[in-house]
C-alpha positions in Angstrom: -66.8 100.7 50.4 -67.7 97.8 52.9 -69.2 96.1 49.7 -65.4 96.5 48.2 -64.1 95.3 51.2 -66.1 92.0 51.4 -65.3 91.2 48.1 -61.7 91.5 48.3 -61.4 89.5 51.3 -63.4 86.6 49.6 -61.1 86.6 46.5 -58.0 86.5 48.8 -60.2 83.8 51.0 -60.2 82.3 47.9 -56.6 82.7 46.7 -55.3 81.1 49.8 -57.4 78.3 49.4 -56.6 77.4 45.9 -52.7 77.9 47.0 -53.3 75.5 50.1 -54.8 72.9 47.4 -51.7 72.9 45.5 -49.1 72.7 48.0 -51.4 69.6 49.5 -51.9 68.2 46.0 -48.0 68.6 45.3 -46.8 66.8 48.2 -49.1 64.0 48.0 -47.5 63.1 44.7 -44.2 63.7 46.0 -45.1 61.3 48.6 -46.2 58.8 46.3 -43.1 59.5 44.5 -41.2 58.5 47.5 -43.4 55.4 48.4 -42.8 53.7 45.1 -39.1 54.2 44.8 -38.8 53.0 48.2 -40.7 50.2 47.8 -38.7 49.5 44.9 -35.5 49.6 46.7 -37.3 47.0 49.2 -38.1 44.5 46.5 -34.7 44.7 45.2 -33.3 43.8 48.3 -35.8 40.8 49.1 -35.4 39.7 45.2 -31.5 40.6 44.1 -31.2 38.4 41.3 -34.9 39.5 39.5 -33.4 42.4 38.2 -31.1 40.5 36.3 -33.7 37.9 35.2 -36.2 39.9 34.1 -33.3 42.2 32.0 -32.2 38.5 30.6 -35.8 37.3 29.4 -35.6 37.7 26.0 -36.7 34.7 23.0 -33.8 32.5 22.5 -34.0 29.5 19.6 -34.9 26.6 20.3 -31.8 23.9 20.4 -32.8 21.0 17.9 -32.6 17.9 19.5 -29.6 16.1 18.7 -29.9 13.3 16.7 -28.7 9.6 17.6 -25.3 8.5 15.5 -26.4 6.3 13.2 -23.3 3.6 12.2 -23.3 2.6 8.4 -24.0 -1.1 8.3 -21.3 -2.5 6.6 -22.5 -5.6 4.4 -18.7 -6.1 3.5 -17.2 -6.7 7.0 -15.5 -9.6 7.5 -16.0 -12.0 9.8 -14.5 -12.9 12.4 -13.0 -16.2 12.6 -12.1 -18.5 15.3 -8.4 -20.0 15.7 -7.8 -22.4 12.6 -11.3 -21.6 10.9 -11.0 -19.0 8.0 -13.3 -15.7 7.1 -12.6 -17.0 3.5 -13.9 -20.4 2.0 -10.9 -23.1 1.8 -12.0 -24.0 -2.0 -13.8 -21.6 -4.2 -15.0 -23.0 -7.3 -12.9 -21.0 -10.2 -13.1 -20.4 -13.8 -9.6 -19.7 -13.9 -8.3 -22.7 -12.1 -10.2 -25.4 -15.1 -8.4 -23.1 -17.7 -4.9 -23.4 -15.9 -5.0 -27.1 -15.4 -6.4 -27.7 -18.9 -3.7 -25.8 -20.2 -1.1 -27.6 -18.2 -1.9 -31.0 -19.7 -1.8 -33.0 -16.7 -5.1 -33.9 -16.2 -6.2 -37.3 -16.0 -8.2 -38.4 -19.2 -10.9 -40.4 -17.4 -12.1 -37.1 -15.4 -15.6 -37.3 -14.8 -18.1 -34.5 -12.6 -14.6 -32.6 -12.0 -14.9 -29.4 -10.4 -12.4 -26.9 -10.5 -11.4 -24.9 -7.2 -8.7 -22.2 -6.1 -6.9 -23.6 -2.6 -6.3 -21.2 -0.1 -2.9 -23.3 0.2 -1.1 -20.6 3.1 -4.6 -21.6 5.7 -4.4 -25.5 5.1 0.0 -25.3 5.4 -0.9 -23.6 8.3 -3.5 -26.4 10.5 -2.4 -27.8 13.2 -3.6 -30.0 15.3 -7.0 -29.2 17.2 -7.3 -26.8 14.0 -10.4 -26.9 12.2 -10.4 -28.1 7.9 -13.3 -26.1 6.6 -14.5 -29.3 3.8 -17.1 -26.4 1.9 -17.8 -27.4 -1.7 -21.1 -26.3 -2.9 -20.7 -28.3 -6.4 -20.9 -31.5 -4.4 -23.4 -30.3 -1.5 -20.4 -30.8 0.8 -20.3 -28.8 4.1 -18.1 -30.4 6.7 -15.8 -29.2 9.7 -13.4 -31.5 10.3 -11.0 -31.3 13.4 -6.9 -31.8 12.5 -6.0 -35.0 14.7 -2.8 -34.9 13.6 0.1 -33.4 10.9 2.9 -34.3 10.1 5.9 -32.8 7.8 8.7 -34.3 6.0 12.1 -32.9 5.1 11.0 -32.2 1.6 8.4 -29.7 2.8 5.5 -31.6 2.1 2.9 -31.7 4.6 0.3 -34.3 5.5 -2.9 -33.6 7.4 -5.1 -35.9 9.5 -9.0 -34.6 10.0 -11.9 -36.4 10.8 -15.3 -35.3 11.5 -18.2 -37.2 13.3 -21.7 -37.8 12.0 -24.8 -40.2 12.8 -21.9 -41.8 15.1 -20.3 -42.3 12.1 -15.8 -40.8 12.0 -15.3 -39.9 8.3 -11.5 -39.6 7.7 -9.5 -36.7 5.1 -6.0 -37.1 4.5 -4.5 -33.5 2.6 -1.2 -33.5 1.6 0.0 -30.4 0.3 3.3 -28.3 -0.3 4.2 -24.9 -2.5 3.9 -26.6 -5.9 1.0 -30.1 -5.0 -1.8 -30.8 -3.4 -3.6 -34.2 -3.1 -6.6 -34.7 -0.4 -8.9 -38.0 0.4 -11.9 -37.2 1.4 -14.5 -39.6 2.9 -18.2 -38.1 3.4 -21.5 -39.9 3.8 -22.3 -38.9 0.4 -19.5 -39.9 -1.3 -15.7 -40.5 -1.7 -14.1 -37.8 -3.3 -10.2 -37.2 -4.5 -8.6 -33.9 -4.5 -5.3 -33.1 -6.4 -3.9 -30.1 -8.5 -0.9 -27.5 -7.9 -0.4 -25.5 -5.2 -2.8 -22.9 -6.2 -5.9 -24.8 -8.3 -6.6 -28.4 -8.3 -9.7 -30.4 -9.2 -11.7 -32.7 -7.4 -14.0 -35.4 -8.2 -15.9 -38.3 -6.6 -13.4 -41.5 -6.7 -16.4 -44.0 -8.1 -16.4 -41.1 -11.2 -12.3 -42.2 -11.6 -12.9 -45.5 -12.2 -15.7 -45.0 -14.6 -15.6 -47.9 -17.0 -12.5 -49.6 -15.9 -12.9 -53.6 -15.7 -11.3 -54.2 -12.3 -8.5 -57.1 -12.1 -10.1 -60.2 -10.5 -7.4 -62.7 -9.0 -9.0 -65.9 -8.4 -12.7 -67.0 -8.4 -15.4 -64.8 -7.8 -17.7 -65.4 -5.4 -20.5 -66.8 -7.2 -17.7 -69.0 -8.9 -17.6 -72.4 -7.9 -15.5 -73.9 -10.4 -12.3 -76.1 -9.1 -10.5 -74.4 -12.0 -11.0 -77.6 -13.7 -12.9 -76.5 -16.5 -10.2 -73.7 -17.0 -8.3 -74.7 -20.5 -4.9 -75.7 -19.8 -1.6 -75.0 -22.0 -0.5 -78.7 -22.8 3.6 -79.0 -21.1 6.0 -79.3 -23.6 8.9 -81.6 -22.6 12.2 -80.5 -23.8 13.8 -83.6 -25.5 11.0 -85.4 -26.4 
C-alpha cells in the first residue's frame, strides 16, 4: 500500500513538473512574440519611410540614354550673301544662251574665243554704289570683285555702271550698261581686255584683241619708223581748167 502510495505521488510529482515546463515554455515564446513585434513597431517609427522603400524595390528597365540630335548636313544650302554680292554666280556659262544668240542672227562675224553666258540682269540693275560686281568667268580664269563707284540711269531706262577693282597697285576699270532687252560691259583685267554684249538675258563675251583679229588698222600719217617728208609719195598731176 505505501509502495502504491509512493508511486502515485512520483507520477503526479511528475505531472506537475511537465505542466510547469509548458506553461514556462509557452510564455517564453509568447514573450518573444511580443519582443519582436515591438521591436518592429520601434524600427518603424525610427525608419518611417523604409517600409515604403523596401515595398517599392522591385527591377525597373533601364532608360537608354538619349541620343544627341543629329542635324542633316545640307550640301544644298545657300549661302549667305553680303549686301550687293549674290549666292548665285553673275554669269554662268550656258549652252542655251550660244543657241539663242546664234539663232537671233546678230552676232558679230569676226567672233573669236566667245563664250556664251546667262546674266543674272535683275542683281547687276540692282548695284549701287558701294555694291559689289561679282566679275566670275571660269572660261577666261577671271575672278574679280569689283566695287560700284558710281551708276547712273537715263530716262530711257538704261543703266550704266562704274566698278573698279585694285590689284598689284594697279585700278582696273568695268563699265556695264544694261537695261530689260541689252547689255554691253568693258572690262579691263591684268589678263586681258574683254567686251561683253548680248540681250537682256544671254550675251557673249570675248577678249577685245580676239575682235580685231585680222583687221589692218587705219594709219593717218607716217609711222614711226617712217621718215619720209612725203616726198617720195606719188602725186596726182593738177589739172588746170582752161588750159
Amino acid at each position: 500500500m505505501k509502495k502504491a502510495l509512493m508511486i502515485l505521488t512520483g507520477l503526479t510529482a511528475m505531472a506537475a513538473i511537465a505542466f510547469w515546463l509548458n506553461s514556462t515554455g509557452s510564455d517564453t515564446k509568447v514573450s518573444k512574440s511580443e519582443i519582436q513585434s515591438k521591436n518592429t513597431v520601434a524600427e518603424k517609427a525610427q525608419n518611417p519611410h523604409k517600409q515604403h522603400l523596401v515595398a517599392h524595390q522591385h527591377a525597373h528597365p533601364a532608360k537608354p540614354k538619349a541620343q544627341p540630335q543629329v542635324t542633316p548636313i545640307n550640301n544644298l544650302a545657300a549661302v549667305q550673301s553680303d549686301s550687293g554680292y549674290p549666292a548665285d554666280p553673275v554669269f554662268t556659262q550656258s549652252e542655251t544662251a550660244e543657241k539663242v544668240l546664234k539663232a537671233s542672227g546678230k552676232l558679230r562675224e569676226n567672233l573669236r574665243g566667245e563664250v556664251y553666258l546667262e546674266i543674272d540682269n535683275s542683281h547687276l540693275s540692282s548695284l549701287e554704289t558701294g555694291d559689289t560686281l561679282k566679275l566670275e568667268v571660269p572660261f577666261f580664269d577671271m575672278y574679280y570683285d569689283a566695287e560700284v563707284a558710281s551708276t547712273d540711269q537715263d530716262r530711257h531706262g538704261n543703266k550704266t555702271i562704274n566698278a573698279s577693282f585694285e590689284l598689284n597697285d594697279e585700278t582696273y576699270n568695268t563699265t556695264l550698261t544694261i537695261n530689260d532687252h541689252a547689255i554691253y560691259a568693258h572690262v579691263n583685267t591684268p589678263y586681258g581686255i574683254y567686251t561683253l554684249a548680248g540681250d537682256g538675258q544671254y550675251a557673249w563675251m570675248a577678249e577685245s584683241s580676239d575682235l580685231v583679229h585680222g583687221a589692218i588698222p587705219d594709219q593717218i600719217g607716217p609711222g614711226e619708223d617712217d621718215h619720209s617728208d612725203g616726198s617720195d609719195i606719188p602725186q596726182k598731176p593738177i589739172e588746170i581748167a582752161g588750159k
